[in-house]
C-alpha positions as CSV (number, residue, x, y, z in Angstrom):
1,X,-59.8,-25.2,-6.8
2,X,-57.0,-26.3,-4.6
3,X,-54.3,-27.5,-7.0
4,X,-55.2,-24.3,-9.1
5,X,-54.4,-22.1,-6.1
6,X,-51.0,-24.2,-5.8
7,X,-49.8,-23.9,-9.7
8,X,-50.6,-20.2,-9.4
9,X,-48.3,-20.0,-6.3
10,X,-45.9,-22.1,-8.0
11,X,-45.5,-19.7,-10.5
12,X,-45.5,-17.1,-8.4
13,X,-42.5,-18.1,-6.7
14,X,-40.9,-18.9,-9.7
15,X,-41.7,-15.2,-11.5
16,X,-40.2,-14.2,-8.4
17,X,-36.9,-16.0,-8.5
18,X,-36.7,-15.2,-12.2
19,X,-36.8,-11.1,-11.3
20,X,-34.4,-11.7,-8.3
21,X,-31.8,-13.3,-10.5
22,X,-32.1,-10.6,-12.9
23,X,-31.3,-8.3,-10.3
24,X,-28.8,-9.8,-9.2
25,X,-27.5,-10.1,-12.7
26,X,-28.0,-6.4,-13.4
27,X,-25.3,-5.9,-10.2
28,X,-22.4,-7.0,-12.3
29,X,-20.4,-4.3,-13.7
30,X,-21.3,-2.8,-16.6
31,X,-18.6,-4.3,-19.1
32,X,-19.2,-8.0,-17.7
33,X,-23.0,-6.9,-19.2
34,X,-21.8,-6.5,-22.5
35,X,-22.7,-9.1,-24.9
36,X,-20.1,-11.1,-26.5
37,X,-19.1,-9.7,-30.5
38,X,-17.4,-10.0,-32.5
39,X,-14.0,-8.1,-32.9
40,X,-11.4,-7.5,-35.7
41,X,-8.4,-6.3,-34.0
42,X,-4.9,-5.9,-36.4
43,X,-6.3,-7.9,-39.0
44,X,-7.9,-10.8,-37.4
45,X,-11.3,-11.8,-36.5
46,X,-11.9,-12.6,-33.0
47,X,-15.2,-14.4,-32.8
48,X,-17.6,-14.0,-29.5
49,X,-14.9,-11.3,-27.9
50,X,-15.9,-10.2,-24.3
51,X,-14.1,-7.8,-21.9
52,X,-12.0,-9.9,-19.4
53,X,-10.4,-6.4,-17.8
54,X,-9.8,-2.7,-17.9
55,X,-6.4,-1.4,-17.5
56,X,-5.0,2.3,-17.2
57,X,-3.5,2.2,-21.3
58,X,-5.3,-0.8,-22.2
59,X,-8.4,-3.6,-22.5
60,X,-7.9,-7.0,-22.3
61,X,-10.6,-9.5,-24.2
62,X,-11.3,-13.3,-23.7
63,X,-13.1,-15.0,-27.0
64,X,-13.3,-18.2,-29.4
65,X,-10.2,-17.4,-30.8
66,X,-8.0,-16.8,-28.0
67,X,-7.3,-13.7,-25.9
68,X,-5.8,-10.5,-26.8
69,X,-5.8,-6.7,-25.8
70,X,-6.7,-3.6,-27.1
71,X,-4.3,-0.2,-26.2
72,X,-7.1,2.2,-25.1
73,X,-6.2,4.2,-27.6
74,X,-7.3,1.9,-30.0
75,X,-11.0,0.6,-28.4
76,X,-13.9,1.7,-30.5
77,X,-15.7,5.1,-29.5
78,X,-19.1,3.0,-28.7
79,X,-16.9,0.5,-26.6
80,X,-14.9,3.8,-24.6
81,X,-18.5,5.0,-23.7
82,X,-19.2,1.7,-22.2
83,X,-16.0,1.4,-20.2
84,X,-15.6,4.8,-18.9
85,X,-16.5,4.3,-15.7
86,X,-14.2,1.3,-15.4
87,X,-11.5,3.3,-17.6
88,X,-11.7,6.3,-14.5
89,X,-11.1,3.6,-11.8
90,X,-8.1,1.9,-13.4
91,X,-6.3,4.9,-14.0
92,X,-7.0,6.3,-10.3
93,X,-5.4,2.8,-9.6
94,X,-2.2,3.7,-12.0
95,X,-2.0,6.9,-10.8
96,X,-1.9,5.8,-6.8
97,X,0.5,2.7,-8.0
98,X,3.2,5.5,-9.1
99,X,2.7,8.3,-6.5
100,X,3.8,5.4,-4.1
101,X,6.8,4.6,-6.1
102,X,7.6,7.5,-6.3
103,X,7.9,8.3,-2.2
104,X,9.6,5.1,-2.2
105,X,12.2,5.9,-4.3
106,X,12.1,9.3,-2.7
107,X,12.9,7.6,0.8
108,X,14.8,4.8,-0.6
109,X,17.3,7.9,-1.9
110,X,17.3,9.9,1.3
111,X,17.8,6.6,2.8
112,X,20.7,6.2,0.6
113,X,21.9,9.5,1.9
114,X,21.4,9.2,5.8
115,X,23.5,6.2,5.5
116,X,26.6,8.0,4.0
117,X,26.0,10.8,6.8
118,X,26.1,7.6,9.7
119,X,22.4,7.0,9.8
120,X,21.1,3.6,11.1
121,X,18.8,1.3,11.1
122,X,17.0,0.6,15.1
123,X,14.8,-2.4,15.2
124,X,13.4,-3.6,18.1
125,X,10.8,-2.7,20.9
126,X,10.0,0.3,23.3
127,X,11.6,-0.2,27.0
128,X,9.9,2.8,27.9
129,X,9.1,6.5,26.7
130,X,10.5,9.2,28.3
131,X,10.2,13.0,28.4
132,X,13.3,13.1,26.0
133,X,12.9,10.2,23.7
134,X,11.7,6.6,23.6
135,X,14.1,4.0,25.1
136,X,14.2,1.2,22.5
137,X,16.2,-2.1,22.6
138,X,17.3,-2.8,19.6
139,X,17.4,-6.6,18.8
140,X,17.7,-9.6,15.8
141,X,14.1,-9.0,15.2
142,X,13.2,-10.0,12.1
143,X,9.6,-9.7,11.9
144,X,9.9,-6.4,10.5
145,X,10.0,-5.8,6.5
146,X,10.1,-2.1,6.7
147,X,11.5,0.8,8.1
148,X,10.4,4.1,8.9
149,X,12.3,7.3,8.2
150,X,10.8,11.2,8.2
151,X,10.7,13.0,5.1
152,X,9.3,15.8,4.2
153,X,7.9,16.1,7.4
154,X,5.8,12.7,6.8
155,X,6.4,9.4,8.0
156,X,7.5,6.8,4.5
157,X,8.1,3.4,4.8
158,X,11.4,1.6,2.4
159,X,12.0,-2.4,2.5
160,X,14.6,-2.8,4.9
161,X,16.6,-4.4,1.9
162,X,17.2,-0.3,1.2
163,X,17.8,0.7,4.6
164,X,21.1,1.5,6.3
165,X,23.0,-1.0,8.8
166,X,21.2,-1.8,11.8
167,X,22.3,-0.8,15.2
168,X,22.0,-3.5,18.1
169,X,22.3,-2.6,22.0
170,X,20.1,0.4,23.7
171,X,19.4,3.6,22.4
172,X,17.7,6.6,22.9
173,X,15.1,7.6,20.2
174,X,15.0,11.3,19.8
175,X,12.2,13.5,17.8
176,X,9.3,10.2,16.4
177,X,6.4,12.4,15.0
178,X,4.5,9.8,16.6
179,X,5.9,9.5,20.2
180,X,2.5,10.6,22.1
181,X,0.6,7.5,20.5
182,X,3.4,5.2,21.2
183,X,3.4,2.8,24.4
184,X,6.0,0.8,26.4
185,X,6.6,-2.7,24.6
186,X,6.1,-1.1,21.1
187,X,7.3,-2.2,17.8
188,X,9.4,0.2,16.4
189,X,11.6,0.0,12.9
190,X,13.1,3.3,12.3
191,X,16.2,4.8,10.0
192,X,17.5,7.7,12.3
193,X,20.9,9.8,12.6
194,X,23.3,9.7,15.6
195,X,22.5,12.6,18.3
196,X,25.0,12.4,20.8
197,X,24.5,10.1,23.8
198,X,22.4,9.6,26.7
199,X,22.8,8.9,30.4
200,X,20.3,7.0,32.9
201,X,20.0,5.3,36.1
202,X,19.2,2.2,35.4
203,X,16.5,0.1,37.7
204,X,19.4,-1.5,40.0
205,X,20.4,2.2,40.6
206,X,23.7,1.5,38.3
207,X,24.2,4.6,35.9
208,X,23.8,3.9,32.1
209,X,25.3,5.7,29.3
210,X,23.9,4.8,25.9
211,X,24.0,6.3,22.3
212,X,21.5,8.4,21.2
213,X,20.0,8.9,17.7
214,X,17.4,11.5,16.4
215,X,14.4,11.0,13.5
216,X,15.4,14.7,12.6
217,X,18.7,16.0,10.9
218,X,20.7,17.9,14.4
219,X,20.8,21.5,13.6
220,X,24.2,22.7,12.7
221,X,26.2,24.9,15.2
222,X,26.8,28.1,13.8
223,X,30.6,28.6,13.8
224,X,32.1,31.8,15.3
């Protein structure tokens, strides 16, 4: 009875393995289900065609006969149903992908604009935050890509390849959205617009006068 006992487990573990693959299986999207067909797309016959991707305007096959894609507007009705789901998640992709090009041409043209009005570029690190403003040194940092600039009330990020000149020396950072969250020693890579300057007494008692820049357009004096 004893080897019996051992075949049956055998196949026991083996039944079991089988099912656990199958699940596994079954975990795959539904398109990389699908069973290869075969496909006739602009005249030609594409033999054992499977979905290799779904894209916002378009599908994109592998088969015997090469690869190819489909505009979605093309894809049979039977196929569409199967790739819905898929369809929905490319084109929340698309849609993302352009609502962040558009703020970066956005800021990349406000950038444009700050720099005819004398706006600059301040990368460096935070000496220390004061009441007033952040006291940044401005280096040859080059570790940043980006810079930061306020608009529309929002903090956007442009390559620094679209950013105005950079200022080097020490300045006085006026109006960061985020200056309660920020800490001495910082990174900071921000495009902001001269505001005057700035006196200190520096730590050997020697008093400073630096420039000054703000993250916010200065309000205009009203003339008399």
């Amino acid at each position: 009875m004893k080897p019996r006992r051992i075949a049956i487990a055998i196949v026991g573990v083996t039944l079991a393995a089988s099912a656990s693959a199958q699940t596994a299986l079954d975990m795959r999207p539904k398109y990389e289900r699908m069973a290869p067909q075969s496909m006739i797309y602009q005249g030609k016959t594409y033999r054992s065609a499977s979905v290799s991707s779904v894209e916002a305007d378009k599908v994109e096959f592998n088969s015997t006969d090469g690869s190819f894609e489909m505009p979605w507007s093309a894809v049979p009705f039977n196929l569409k149903r199967q790739l819905d789901e898929k369809h929905k998640e490319a084109l929340a992709r698309e849609a993302n992908r352009r609502a962040r090009q558009r703020y970066q041409e956005q800021a990349a043209t406000v950038s444009a604009q700050l720099a005819k009005d004398g706006g600059i570029t301040l990368v460096g690190k935070v000496l220390q935050v004061l009441p007033v403003g952040l006291l940044v040194i401005c280096d040859q940092d080059d570790r940043a890509s980006t810079a930061r600039l306020r608009l529309q009330g929002e903090l956007q990020e442009i390559p620094l390849s679209a950013a105005p000149p950079r200022y080097f020396g020490t300045v006085l950072l006026k109006n960061h959205p985020e200056q309660k969250q920020i800490v001495d020693d910082d990174p900071i890579a921000v495009i902001a617009l001269p505001a005057g300057t700035y006196q200190y007494t520096s730590t050997v008692g020697a008093q400073k006068t630096i420039r000054a820049f703000s993250m916010t357009r200065p309000r205009a004096t009203p003339q008399p």
